[in-house]
PAMIPA-621628 format. One line per 2 residues: their letters; for each residue x, y, z of C-alpha. Coordinates in steps of 0.25 Angstrom, whole numbers. Example, Ala and Ser with C-alpha at 12.3 -4.5 7.8 and 13.67 -1.06 7.14 Angstrom:
% PAMIPA-621628
as> 49 -18 31 | 55 -4 29
% end
This chain:
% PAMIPA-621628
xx> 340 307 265 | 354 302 264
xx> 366 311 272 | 379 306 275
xx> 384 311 288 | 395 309 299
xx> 391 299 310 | 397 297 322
xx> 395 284 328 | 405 284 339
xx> 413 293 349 | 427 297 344
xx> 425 291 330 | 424 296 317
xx> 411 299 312 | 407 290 298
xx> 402 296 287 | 388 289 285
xx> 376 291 275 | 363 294 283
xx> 349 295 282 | 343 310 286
xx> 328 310 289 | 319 320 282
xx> 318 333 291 | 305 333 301
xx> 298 346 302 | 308 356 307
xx> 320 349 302 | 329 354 291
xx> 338 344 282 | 353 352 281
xx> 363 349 268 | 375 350 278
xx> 385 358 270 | 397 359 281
xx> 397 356 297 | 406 362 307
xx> 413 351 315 | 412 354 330
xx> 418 350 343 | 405 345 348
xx> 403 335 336 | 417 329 341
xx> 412 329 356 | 398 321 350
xx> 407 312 344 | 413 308 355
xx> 402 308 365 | 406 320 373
xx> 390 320 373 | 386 308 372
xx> 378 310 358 | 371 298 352
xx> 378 291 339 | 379 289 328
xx> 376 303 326 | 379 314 316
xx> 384 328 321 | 389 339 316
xx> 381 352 322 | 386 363 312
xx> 382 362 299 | 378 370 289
xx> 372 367 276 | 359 369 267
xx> 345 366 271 | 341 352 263
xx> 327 349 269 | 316 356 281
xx> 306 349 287 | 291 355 284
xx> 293 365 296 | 306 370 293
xx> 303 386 290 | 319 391 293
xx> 326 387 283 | 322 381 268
xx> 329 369 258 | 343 376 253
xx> 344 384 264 | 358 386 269
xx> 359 384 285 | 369 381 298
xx> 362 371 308 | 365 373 323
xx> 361 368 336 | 348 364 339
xx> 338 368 350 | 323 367 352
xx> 319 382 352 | 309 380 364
xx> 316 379 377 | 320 392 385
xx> 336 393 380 | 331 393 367
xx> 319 404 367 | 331 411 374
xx> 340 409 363 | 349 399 368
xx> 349 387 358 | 360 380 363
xx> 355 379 378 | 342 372 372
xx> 338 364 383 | 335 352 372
xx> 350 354 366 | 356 343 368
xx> 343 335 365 | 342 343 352
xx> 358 343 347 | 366 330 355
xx> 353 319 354 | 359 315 343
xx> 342 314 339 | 330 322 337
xx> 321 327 349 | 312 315 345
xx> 327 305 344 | 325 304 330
xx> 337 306 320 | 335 311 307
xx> 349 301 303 | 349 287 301
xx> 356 277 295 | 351 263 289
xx> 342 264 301 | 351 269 311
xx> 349 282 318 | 361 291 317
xx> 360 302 327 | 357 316 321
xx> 353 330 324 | 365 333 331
xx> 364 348 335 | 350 347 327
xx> 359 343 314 | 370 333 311
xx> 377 342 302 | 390 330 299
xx> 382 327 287 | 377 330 272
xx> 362 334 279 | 356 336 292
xx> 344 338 300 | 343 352 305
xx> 330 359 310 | 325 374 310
xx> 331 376 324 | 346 374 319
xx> 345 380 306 | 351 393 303
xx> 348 398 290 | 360 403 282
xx> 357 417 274 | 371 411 264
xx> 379 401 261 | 391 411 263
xx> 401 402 271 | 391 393 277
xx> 402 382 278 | 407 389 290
xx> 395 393 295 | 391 379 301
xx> 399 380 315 | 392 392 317
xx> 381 382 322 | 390 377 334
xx> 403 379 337 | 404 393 333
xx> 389 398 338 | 395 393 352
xx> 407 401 354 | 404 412 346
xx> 388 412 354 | 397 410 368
xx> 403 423 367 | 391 431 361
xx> 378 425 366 | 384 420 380
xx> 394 430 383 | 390 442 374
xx> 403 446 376 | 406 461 373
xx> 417 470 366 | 430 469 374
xx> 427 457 382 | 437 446 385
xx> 435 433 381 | 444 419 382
xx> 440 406 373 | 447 392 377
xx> 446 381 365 | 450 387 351
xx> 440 378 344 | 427 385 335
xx> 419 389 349 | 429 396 354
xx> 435 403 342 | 420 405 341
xx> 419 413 354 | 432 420 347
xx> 425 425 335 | 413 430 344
xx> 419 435 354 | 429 445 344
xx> 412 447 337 | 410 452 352
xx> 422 461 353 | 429 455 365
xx> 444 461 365 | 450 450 372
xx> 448 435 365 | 456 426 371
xx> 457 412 364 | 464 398 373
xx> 467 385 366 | 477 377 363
xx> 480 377 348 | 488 390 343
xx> 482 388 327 | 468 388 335
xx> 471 400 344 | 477 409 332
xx> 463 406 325 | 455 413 338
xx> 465 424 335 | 461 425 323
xx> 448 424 324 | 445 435 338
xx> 454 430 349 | 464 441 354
xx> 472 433 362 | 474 417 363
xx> 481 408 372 | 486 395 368
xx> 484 386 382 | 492 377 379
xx> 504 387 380 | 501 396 394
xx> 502 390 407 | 488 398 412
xx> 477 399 403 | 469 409 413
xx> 480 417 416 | 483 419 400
xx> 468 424 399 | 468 434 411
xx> 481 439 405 | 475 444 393
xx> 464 450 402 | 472 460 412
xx> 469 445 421 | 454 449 422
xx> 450 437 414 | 441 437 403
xx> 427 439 402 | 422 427 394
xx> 429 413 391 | 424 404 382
xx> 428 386 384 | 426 379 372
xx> 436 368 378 | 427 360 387
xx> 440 357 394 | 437 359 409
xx> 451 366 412 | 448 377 401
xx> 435 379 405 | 439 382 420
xx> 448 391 412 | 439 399 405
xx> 432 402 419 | 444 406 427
xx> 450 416 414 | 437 424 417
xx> 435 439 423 | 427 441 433
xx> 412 440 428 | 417 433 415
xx> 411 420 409 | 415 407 404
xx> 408 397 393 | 408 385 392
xx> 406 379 376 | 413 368 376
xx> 408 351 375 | 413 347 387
xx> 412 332 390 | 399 329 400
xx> 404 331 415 | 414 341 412
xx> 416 351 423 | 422 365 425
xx> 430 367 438 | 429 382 442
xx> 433 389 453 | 422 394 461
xx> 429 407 467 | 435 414 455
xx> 422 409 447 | 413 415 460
xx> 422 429 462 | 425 432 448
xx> 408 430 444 | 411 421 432
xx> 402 413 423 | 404 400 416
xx> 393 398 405 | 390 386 397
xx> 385 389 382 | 379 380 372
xx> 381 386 356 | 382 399 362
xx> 370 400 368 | 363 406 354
xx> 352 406 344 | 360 400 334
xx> 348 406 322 | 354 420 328
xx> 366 419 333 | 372 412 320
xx> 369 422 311 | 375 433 318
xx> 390 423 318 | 387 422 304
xx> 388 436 299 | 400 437 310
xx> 407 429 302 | 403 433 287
xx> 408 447 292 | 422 439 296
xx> 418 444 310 | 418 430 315
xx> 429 421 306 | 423 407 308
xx> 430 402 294 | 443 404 302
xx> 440 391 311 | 434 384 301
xx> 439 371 294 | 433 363 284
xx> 434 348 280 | 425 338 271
xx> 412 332 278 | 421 318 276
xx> 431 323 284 | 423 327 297
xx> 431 317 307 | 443 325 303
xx> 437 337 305 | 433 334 318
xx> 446 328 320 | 454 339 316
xx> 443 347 326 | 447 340 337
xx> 462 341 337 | 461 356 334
xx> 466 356 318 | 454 362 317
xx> 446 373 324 | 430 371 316
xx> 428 359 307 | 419 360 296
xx> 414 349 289 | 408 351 272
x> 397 343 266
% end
């Protein structure tokens, strides 16, 4: 079938609008009318070969739409169906039986190839292969190819256009500081970065009950959104001459117990080690570029027993673990619609633009 979708054929360009060929769904596959698709950090990073991703390709990862086509095994989810995609995983290897998707030890085969297992795309053009199933979808188009392992079933329509960066970007903060910290009422917790993880970590953490939600960035319209939406105290870094020291202040200079990097930026991540208690955790969520490394200092991390995690989409079962976000925020528990911006599908590049230099805090794109 005909789709028009965004390709990006080169690092740091715009992406061109394009009519495609979509193949028919194969046996597990399932055909998406994408209705809107958040716009994530990590589409930019793609683009731009932070991982060197194969182009053309179409990306896009949170998407949200209606069931078009399934393949003949497809038993989930049927033709009219309204669904949000996800991540993709094989279901077979042991950190998905143990219900961690995102540490799938096929996930970068199976969400960055750019291809099928097999190589295959289902996209093409005039005989060209056009790189697909990015995070097992391609959502920066009119359809996708989707299969029964990222597909969540929507019971409504009920604000669905706000739903689709539950599939990443929010799945991940928020899944950081429930799934991987479990963090409990009158904990304290420190977020560095202000974009949807870490305002994602925000919302779950309030969910969670800590007391004291501290929010870093460098953008005050962004820090008064993490006020609004859970932070209890915020610290614009830009304007205190120790970050550390600001943090342990507001703890009685104990440290917190959790801290959450969504910068990738080495300094801050050596940071949201060294503002720790003793015994507490670090984690780290954001795409830094290959090679990065973060420099600690081996006595205070040894003598204050602290931990540095990595995390990959909050170390969930999206089926599970979405749902539960859901109702969160249909009760206004978890005020997602506060972040979320929306633009025409034509105007992704500025969306992604306005992404990047922080006019924005979460993009959406609608069919």
């Amino acid at each position: 079938m005909k789709i028009k979708a965004a390709v990006c054929r080169a690092p740091h360009a715009p992406q061109s609008f394009e009519e495609l060929e979509l193949e028919e769904p194969r046996a597990n596959e399932i055909v998406v009318k994408i209705k809107s698709c958040g716009v994530c950090h990590t589409d930019m990073g793609m683009r731009d070969q932070v991982y060197p991703v194969p182009q053309p390709i179409v990306l896009g990862h949170e998407g949200a739409g209606f069931v078009e086509k399934v393949g003949s095994g497809v038993t989930t989810v049927a033709p009219g169906d309204p669904v949000l995609l996800t991540i993709n995983s094989c279901g077979k290897c042991p950190a998905c039986l143990n219900g961690k998707y995102g540490l799938c030890h096929l996930f970068w085969s199976l969400n960055f190839a750019g291809s099928r297992l097999d190589g295959t795309s289902p996209l093409s053009k005039g005989g060209e292969m056009i790189h697909g199933n990015f995070f097992g979808q391609s959502s920066f188009a009119t359809y996708a190819m989707a299969n029964e392992r990222n597909v969540l079933k929507l019971d409504t329509t009920e604000d669905m256009d706000y739903l689709g960066p539950l599939g990443c970007g929010v799945m991940t903060g928020a899944g950081a500081v429930i799934n991987v910290f479990k963090v409990r009422p009158g904990d304290s917790i420190v977020a560095f970065g202000m974009g949807t993880v870490a305002l994602s970590a925000i919302m779950g953490a309030r969910v969670c009950g800590a007391t004291t939600i501290v929010a870093v960035g460098r953008n005050d319209k962004k820090l008064a959104t993490a006020k609004e939406v859970g932070a209890t105290h915020t610290i614009n870094s830009t304007k205190v001459p120790d970050v550390v020291k600001a943090i342990k202040d507001l703890t009685n200079g104990r440290g917190v117990n959790y801290a959450v990097d969504t910068t990738a930026v080495q300094s801050i991540m050596t940071r949201s080690v060294e503002c720790l208690e003793n015994g507490g955790k670090a984690v780290i969520l954001g795409a830094s570029g290959q090679g990065t490394r973060v420099d600690l200092d081996a006595v205070d991390f040894m003598n204050c027993g602290k931990t540095i995690l990595g995390a990959i989409e909050g170390n969930c079962v999206p089926q599970e673990f979405l749902p539960r976000l859901i109702t969160l925020y249909r009760q206004g528990r978890f005020p997602l619609d506060k972040i979320v911006t929306f633009y025409p599908f034509d105007k992704l590049n500025e969306a992604m633009e306005d992404g990047e230099n922080g006019r924005v805090i979460k993009a959406v794109v609608k069919m």
